[in-house]
N, C-alpha and C positions, 0 to 999 in steps of 0.2 A: 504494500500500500504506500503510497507518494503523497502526500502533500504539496501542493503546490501553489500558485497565486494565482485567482482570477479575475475579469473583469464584471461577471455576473453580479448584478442588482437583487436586493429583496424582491422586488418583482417580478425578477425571471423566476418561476415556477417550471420551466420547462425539461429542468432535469435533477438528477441528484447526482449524490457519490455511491459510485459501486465496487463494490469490492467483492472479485472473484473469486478470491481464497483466502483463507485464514479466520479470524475472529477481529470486528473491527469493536474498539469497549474505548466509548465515551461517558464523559459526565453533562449533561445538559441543566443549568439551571431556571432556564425559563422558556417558554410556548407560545408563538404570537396567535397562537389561534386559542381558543375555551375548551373542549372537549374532548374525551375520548371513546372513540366509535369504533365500530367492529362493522362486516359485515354480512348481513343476512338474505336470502332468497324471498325474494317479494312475489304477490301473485298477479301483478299489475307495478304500471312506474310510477313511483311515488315523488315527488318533489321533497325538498327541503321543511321540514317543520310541521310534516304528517303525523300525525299520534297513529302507532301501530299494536296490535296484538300479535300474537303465537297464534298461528292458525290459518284459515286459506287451502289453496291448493300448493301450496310450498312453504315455508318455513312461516310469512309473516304476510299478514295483511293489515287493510286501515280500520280502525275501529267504526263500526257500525252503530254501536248502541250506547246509551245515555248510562253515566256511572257504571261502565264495563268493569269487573273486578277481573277479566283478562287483560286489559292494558301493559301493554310491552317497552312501549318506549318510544321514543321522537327521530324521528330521521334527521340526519345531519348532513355535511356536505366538506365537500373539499376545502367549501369556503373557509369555514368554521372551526372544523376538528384540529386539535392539536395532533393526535396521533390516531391513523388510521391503522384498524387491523385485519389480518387476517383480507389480505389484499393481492390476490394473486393479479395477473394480468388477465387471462380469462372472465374476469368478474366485470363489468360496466354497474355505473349507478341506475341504469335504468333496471337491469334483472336483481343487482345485488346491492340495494343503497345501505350506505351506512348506517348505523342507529347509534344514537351518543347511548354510552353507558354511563358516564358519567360528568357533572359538567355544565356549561354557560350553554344555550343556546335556542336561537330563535326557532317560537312553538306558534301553530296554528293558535288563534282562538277566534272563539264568536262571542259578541256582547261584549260588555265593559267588564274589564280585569283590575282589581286595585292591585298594587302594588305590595308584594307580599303574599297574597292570595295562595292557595290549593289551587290548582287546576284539575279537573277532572275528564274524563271524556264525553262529548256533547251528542245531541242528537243527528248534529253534523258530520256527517263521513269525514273523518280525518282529523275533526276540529277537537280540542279541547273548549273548556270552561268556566268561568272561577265557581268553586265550590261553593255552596250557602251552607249558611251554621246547619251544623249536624250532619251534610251529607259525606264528608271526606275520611275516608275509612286508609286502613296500611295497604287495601288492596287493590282502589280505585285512585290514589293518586300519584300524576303522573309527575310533577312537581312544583314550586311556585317561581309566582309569577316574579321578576327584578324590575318590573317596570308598568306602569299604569295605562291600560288602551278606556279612552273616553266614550267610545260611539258602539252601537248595537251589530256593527257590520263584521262581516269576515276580515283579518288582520292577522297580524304577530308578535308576539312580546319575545321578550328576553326572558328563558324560565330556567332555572338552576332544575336538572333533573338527574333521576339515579333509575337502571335497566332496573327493571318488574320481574322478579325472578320465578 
């Protein structure tokens, strides 16, 4: 392995470091992106900030139902994730999108979200929802909300969330 100087920017995303042989062991101490995603076989393309279940005709689909106690997790993206796993080259986002396991990252909702809030899953395909007093259980919530949406429409907040195991 060589080390060497280049002229590539932060923004060039276009490639990485590869190494052929051997074992390469760094220490990293910080993540321009919030999340750590993994990824799963969807049964349909999901975009960025889909609330998913376990379940479908492959590994994971969008949640269908209001206060699903199957609720899986949020779909993330390349944008986003700090570290992507389980990332072969065979995989695309569209058959196998990522799902944050853990972490910052922008979530579907509908209706007005405070700030802090539960989010749950909505009667919305894909959407979450903020929770009302009493309805938020260990096994319907997907996580909360970092940031306040004002208006009754489709949107996305910032929701700190942890995979539904």
């Amino acid at each position: 392995f060589t080390l060497g100087l280049t002229t590539a920017t932060g923004a060039d995303k276009s490639g990485g470091i590869t190494v052929t042989a051997g074992t390469l062991t760094a220490t990293c101490s910080a993540a321009q992106y919030s999340d750590v995603a993994e990824r799963y076989h969807a049964d349909s393309n999901y975009g960025p900030g889909t609330i998913v279940e376990l379940g479908g005709v492959n590994e994971i689909t969008k949640t269908a139902t209001e206060l699903s106690d199957e609720v899986f997790g949020v779909v993330s993206s390349r944008d986003t994730a700090a570290f992507m796993m389980n990332d072969p080259e065979h995989y695309t986002d569209r058959t196998h999108p990522f799902v944050a396991m853990t972490g910052r990252v922008p979530t579907n909702v509908v209706g007005t979200v405070t700030k802090g809030a539960r989010l749950v899953s909505s009667s919305t395909p894909g959407y979450a929802r903020m929770a009302q007093s009493g309805e938020a259980t260990a096994f319907n919530v997907i996580g909360r909300a970092l940031e306040a949406k004002t208006d009754s429409e489709m949107g996305k907040v910032l929701a700190v969330v942890s995979i539904k195991a």
